[in-house]
C-alpha positions as CSV (number, residue, x, y, z in Angstrom):
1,X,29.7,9.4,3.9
2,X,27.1,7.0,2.8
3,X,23.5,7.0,2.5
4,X,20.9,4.7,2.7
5,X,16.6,4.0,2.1
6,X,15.4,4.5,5.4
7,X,11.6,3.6,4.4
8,X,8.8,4.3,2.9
9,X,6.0,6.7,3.8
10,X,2.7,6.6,2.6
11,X,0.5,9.9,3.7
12,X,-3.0,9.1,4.9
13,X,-6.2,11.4,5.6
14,X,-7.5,8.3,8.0
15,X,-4.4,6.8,9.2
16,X,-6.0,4.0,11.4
17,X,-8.0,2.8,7.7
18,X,-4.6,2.6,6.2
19,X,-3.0,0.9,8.9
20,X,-5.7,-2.1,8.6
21,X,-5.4,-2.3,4.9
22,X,-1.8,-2.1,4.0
23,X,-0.7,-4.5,7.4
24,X,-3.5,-6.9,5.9
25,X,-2.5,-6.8,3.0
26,X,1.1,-7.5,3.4
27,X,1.1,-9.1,7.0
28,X,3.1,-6.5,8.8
29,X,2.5,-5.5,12.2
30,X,2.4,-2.3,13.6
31,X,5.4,-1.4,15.0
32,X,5.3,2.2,16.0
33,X,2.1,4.3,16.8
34,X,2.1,8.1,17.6
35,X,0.2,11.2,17.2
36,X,-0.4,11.7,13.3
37,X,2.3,8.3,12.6
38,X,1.8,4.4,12.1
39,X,4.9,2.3,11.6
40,X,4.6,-1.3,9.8
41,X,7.4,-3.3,10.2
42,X,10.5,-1.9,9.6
43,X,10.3,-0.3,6.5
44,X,6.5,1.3,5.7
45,X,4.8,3.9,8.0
46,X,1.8,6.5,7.2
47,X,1.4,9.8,8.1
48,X,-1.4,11.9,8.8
49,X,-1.6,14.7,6.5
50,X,-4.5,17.4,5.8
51,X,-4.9,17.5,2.4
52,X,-6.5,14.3,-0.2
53,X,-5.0,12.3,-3.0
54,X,-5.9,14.6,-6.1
55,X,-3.2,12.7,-8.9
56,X,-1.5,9.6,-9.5
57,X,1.3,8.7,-7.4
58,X,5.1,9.2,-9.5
59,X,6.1,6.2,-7.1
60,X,4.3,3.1,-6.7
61,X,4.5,-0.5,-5.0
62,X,5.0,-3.6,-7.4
63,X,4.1,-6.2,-4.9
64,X,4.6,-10.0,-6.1
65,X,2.1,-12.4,-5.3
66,X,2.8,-15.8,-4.5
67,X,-1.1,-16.5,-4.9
68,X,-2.3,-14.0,-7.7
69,X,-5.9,-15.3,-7.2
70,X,-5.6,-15.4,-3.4
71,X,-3.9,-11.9,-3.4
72,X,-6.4,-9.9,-5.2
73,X,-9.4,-11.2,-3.3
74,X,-7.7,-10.4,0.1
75,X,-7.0,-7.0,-1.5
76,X,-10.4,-6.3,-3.0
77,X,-11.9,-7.4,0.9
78,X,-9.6,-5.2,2.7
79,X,-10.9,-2.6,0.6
80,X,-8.8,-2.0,-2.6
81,X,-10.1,-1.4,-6.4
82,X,-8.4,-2.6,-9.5
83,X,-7.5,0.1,-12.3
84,X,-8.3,-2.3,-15.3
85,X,-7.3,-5.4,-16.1
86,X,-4.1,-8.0,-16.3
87,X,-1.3,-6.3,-18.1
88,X,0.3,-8.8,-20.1
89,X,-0.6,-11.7,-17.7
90,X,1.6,-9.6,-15.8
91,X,0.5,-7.3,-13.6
92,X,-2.8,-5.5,-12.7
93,X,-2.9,-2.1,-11.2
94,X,-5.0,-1.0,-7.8
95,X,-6.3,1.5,-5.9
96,X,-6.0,1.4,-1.8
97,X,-8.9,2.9,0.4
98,X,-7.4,6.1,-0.3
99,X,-6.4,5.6,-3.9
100,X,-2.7,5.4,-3.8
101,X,-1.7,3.0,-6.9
102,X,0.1,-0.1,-6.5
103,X,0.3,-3.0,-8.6
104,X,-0.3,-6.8,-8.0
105,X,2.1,-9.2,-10.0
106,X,2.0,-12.7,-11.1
107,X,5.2,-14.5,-9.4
C-alpha cells in the first residue's frame, strides 16, 4: 500500500483575502470553492477555521523567484510583510495577510 502528498492546506480566518493573495501571488486559479474551502490549482487550498494565527508556522513555503525584485513587490502589493532582511543573498522571510511565514528565494 502506498501513500502519497495529496496537498497543502493553509487555514484562513478570511478565506476569500487568502484566496486573492496566495492565487496572486503564485498565478493559480481557483479551482474548487465550497462552504468554509478554496482550492488553488491542484495542490494548495484554504480552509476556514475559527481560531487566529498565535505562533510561527513548523512548516513553511520556500518559493523561488525567477524575478526576486519583481516578486517581492507583487508580494508586498497583494499585501504581504517581510520578516527582516536578505539571508545570505539568499532568501528573505514574509508574512501573508494573515501572517503565515513563507520565504522568497533568489533563483
Amino acid at each position: 500500500m502506498g501513500i502519497r502528498l495529496g496537498g497543502i492546506v493553509i487555514d484562513a480566518n478570511d478565506l476569500d483575502l487568502l484566496a486573492r493573495f496566495w492565487s496572486g501571488l503564485l498565478g493559480l486559479e481557483i479551482t474548487r470553492r465550497e462552504d468554509g474551502w478554496i482550492s488553488l490549482g491542484p495542490d494548495l487550498a484554504l480552509q476556514s477555521v475559527p481560531e487566529p494565527k498565535t505562533v510561527k508556522n513548523r512548516i513553511h513555503f520556500d518559493l523561488i523567484a525567477d524575478d526576486f525584485a519583481v516578486t517581492i513587490a507583487r508580494a508586498t502589493a497583494l499585501g504581504a510583510t517581510p520578516i527582516g532582511g536578505l539571508q545570505e543573498n539568499l532568501w528573505q522571510v514574509w508574512r501573508d495577510p494573515e501572517g503565515n511565514e513563507f520565504c522568497i528565494c533568489v533563483s
